[in-house]
C-alpha positions in Angstrom: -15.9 21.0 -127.5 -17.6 22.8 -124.6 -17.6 19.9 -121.5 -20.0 20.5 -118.9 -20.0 19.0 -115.4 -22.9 17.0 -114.2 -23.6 19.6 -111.7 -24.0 22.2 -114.0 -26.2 19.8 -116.3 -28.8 19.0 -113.2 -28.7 22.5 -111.9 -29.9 23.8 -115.8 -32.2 21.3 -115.9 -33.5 22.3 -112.4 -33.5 26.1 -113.6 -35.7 25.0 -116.8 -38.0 22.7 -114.8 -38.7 25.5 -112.9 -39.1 28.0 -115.5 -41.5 26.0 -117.1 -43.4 25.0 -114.0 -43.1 27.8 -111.4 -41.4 25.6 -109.3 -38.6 23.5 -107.9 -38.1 20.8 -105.0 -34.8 18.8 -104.3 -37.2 15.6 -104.9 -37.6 16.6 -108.8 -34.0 16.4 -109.1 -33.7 12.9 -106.7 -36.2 11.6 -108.9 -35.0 12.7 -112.6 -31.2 12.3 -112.1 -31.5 9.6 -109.0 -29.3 12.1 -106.7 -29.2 12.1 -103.0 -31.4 15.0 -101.3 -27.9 16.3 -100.2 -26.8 16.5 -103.9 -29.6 18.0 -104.9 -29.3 21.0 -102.7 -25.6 21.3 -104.0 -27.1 21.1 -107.2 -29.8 23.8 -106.0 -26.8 26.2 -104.4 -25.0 26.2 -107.5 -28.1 27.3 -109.9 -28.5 30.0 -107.5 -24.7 30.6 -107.4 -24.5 31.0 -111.2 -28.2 32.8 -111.7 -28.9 34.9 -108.7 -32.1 35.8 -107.7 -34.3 33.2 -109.9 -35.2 31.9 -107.1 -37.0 32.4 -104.1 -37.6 29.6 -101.4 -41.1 29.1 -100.3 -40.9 27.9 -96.5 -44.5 26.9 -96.2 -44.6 25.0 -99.3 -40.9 23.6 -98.9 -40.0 24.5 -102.7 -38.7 27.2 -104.3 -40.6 29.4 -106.6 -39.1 31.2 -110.5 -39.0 34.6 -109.7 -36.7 35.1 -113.0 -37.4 36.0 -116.9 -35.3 33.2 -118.7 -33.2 30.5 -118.2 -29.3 31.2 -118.5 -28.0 28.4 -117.6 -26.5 25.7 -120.6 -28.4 23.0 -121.2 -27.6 19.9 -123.8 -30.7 18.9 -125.1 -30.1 14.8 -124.6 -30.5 15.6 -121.1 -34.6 16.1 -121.4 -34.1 12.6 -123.4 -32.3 11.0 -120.6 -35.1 12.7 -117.2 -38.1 12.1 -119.5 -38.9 15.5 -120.2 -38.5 15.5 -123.7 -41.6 17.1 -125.2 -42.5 18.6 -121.7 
């Protein structure tokens, strides 16, 4: 059994919320996981630690923008279940 930690889960959530949408803020993941701003940041950091360069931050817009092809990042799929993004 492959056991991911809850930092990994929210940070491949993040990567696929911003896949799909073109963009990230640290208030999508306070409001899906109900996270401090400073977790989600972490959270942010490590997405960026574990897949490089998908994404850029946009200063003016204060969110960061997919600048990658795919996700890479492991995912269970009771996680869009549990942030309401099941269907999404």
């Amino acid at each position: 059994m492959n056991t991911l930690s809850i930092e990994h889960v929210r940070a491949a959530w993040a990567e696929r919320r911003a896949a799909r949408s073109g963009t990230i803020k640290r208030t999508d993941i306070v409001t899906a996981f109900g996270v401090s701003a400073a977790t989600a940041s972490t959270d942010i950091g490590y997405l960026l630690k574990h897949h490089a360069g998908c994404l850029e931050y946009d200063h003016a817009a204060r969110e960061y923008r997919w600048t990658a092809i795919r996700p890479k990042l492991e995912l269970p799929e009771w996680v869009n279940d549990l942030t309401g993004e099941a269907g999404k």
